[in-house]
N, C-alpha and C positions, 0 to 999 in steps of 0.2 A: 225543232227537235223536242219530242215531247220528255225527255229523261231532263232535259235542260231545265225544263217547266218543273220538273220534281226536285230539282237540286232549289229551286228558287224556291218552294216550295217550303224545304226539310229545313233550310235555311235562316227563314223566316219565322218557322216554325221553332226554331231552337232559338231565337234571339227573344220571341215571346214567352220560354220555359219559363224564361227568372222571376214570373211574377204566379207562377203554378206551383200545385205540390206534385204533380206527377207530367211526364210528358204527356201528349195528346192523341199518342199513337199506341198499341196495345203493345207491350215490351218483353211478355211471360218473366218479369222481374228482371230481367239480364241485359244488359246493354253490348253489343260484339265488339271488338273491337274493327276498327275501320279496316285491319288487315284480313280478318276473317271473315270481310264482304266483299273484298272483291272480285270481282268478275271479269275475267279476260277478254269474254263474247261482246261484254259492254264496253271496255276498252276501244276496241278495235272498230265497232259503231263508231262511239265518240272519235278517237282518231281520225276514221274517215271523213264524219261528218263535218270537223274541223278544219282538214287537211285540203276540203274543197277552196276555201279563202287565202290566198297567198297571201296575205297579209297577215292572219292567224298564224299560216302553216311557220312562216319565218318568225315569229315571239314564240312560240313553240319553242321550237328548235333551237332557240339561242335565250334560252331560259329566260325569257322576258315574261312570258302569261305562263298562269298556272289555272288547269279547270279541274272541279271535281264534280261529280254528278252523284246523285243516290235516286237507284230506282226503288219507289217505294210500290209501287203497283200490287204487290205481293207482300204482305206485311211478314209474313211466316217467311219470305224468302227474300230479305233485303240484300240489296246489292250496289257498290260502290266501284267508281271507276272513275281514274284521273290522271292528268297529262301533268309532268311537271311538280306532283301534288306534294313532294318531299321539298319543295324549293319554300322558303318562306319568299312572300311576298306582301309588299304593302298595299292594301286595299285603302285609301281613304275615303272611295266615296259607299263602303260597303254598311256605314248609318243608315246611309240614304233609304236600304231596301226597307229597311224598320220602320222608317218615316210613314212610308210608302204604305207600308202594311196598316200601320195605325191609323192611317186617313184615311184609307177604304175600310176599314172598319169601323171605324168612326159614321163615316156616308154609310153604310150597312144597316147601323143602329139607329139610325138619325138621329145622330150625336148633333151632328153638321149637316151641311146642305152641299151638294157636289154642284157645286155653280161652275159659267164658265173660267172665271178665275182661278178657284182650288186645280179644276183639269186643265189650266193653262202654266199651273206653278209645279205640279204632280209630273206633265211633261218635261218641264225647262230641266226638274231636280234629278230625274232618271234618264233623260239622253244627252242633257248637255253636262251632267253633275256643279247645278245652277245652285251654288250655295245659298245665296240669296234670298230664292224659290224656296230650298228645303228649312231657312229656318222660318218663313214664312207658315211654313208646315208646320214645322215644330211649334210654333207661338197660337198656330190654330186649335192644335187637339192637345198642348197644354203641356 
């Protein structure tokens, strides 16, 4: 799901702000609130697209997972949609995406070298949340 890809995206993008003086996105000064983007058309996508996985569809519904998505496709016309999205929930392996993000940009710059290792550790930290792996990450790019 490509909105999925923009939440991961906006996501990452925000956990890399704190080291900026401005976001990296064009903003006309104003930031909306989450309430005044979202989008029902997008909802009902993501719901569906969710709702395909019975396994999904039941953490849904009995408040176990919570999704948010931001489509940013249209910068002038940003739009937010999410299932669950008023629940707090505990993310712990949600470092990992920063990790993540920092070691491919690290390989980008050739900070590092993307051996089979770094993309054997990059894997274990992002599908198994192999802490192990991610501070192997972490002690790489420092």
């Amino acid at each position: 799901m490509n909105h999925l890809l923009l939440f991961v995206f906006f996501l990452v993008t925000l956990l890399d702000v704190s080291a900026q003086q401005s976001l990296p996105v064009s903003t006309s000064g104003k930031i909306p609130a989450i309430t005044d983007i979202e989008c029902s058309e997008l909802k009902i996508l993501l719901k569906e697209e969710i709702y395909k996985n019975p396994t999904w569809k039941k953490l849904v519904e009995n408040k176990k997972m919570a999704i948010g998505i931001v489509d940013l496709s249209d910068s002038n016309h940003v739009k937010f949609a999410g299932l669950n999205e008023q629940h707090m929930m505990y993310a712990a392996s949600l470092p990992k995406i920063a990790v993540l993000y920092a070691v491919m940009h690290a390989i980008e710059n050739g900070e590092i070298e993307e051996t089979e290792t770094v993309k054997k550790d990059l894997r274990l930290m992002i599908s198994k949340s192999n802490n192990a792996a991610a501070t192997r990450m972490i002690d790489l790019v420092g």
